[in-house]
Each structure stands twice: as structure tokens, then as C-alpha cells.
C-alpha positions as CSV (number, residue, x, y, z in Angstrom):
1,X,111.2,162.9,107.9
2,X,114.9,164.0,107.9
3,X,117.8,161.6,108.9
4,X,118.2,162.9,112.4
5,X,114.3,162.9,113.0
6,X,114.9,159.2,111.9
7,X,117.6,158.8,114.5
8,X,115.7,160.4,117.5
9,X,112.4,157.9,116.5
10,X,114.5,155.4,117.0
11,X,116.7,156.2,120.3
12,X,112.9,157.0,121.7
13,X,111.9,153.7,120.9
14,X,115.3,151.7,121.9
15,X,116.1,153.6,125.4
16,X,118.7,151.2,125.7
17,X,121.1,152.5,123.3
18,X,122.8,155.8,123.0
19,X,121.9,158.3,120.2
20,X,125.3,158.3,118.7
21,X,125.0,154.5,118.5
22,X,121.9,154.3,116.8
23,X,123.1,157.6,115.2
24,X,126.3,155.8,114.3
25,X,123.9,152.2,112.8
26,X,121.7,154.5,110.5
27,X,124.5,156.2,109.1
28,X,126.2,152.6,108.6
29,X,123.0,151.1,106.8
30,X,122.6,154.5,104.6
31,X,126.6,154.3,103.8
32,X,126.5,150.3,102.7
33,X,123.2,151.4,100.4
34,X,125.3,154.4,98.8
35,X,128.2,152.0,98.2
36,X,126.1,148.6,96.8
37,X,124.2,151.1,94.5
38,X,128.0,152.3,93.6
39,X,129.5,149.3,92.7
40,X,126.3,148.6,90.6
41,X,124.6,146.5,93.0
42,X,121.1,146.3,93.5
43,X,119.9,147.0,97.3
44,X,116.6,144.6,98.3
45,X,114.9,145.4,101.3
46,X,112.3,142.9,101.8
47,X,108.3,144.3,102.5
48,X,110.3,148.1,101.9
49,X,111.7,148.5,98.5
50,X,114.5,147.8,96.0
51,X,117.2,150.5,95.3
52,X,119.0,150.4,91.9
53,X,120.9,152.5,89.3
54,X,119.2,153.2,86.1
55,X,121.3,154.2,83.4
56,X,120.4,157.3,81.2
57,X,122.5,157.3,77.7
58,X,123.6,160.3,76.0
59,X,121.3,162.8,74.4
60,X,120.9,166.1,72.8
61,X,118.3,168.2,75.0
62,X,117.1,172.1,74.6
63,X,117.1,175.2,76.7
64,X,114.1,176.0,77.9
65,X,115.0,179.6,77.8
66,X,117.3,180.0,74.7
67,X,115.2,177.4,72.5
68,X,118.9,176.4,72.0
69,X,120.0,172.8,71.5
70,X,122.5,171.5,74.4
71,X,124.3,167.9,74.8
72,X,123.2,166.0,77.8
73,X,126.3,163.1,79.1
74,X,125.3,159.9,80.0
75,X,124.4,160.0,83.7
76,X,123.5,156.8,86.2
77,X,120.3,158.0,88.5
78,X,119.2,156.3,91.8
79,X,116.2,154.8,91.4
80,X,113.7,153.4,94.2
81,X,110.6,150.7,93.9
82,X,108.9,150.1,96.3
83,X,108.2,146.5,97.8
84,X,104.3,145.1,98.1
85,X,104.2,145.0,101.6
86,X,104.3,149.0,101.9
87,X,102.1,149.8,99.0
88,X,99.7,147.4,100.5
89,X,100.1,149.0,103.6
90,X,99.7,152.7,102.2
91,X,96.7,151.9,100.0
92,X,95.4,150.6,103.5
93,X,96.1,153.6,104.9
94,X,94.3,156.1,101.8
95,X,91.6,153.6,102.2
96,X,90.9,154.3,105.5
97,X,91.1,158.7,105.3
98,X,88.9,158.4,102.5
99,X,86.3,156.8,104.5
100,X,86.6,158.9,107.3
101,X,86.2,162.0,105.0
102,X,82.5,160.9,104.0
């Protein structure tokens, strides 16, 4: 699912409110994320997940094509776990196609 999939779920489900609204709220949420995980902050959504920064140091890496060694810079990667609530709900749901398929 794409971001403006996302927003049309929503405005189908909340007739109420206007597509640019809701349009306008995901963006917000998605923006604050970015900028937590920015500043260093972790990001806890309870029952969904926990977004955080991992740090990668500096390393010497190789080319896969040359064979030739390269220097890699430090870099900060977003990193996502997920919280218990959805892996207990998508082992629920694996649970469930695998006993329809016998």
C-alpha cells in the first residue's frame, strides 16, 4: 500500500472528513515521525511498532565488480520493529491460510 492508497482507505472509512484533511493528518503524523527519528528520538507506536536510528560506523567495503577495496562513511539507517500486538496478529493471520491450504 502507497501513501495515497493509505489516504483514500481512510477518507472511505471517515466520510465525514475531506480528503485533503485526512490527506493533510497523514502527511502531519509521517512528517513528526521523519523529524523525532531526526533529532534522534525514538518513535513508539503502541500494538504497531517502534521506529529508531541505528547507527552504522565507518568501514572499508569491496566492489563487487572491480574486487577493489572502497571506504564506506558512517551512515544513520531507519530502522523499524515491530510491536507484539501485530506479529501476534499476522502469525494469526499465516495460521489461518495455512489451514485453509490443506
Amino acid at each position: 500500500m502507497i501513501k495515497s492508497e493509505l489516504v483514500q482507505r481512510i477518507a472511505a472509512q471517515n466520510p465525514h472528513l475531506y480528503q485533503r484533511d485526512v490527506e493533510n493528518i497523514v502527511n502531519a503524523i509521517l512528517g513528526e515521525i521523519t523529524a523525532a527519528m531526526a533529532r534522534g528520538d525514538r518513535v513508539e507506536l503502541r500494538g504497531f511498532g517502534a521506529f529508531s536510528v541505528k547507527h552504522r560506523p565507518a568501514r572499508t567495503g569491496r566492489n563487487p565488480r572491480t574486487g577493489a577495496h572502497v571506504s564506506v562513511e558512517q551512515k544513520s539507517v531507519p530502522f523499524f520493529k515491530t510491536g507484539k500486538e501485530m506479529r501476534e496478529r499476522l502469525n494469526k493471520l499465516d495460521g489461518a491460510a495455512e489451514s485453509a491450504a490443506e
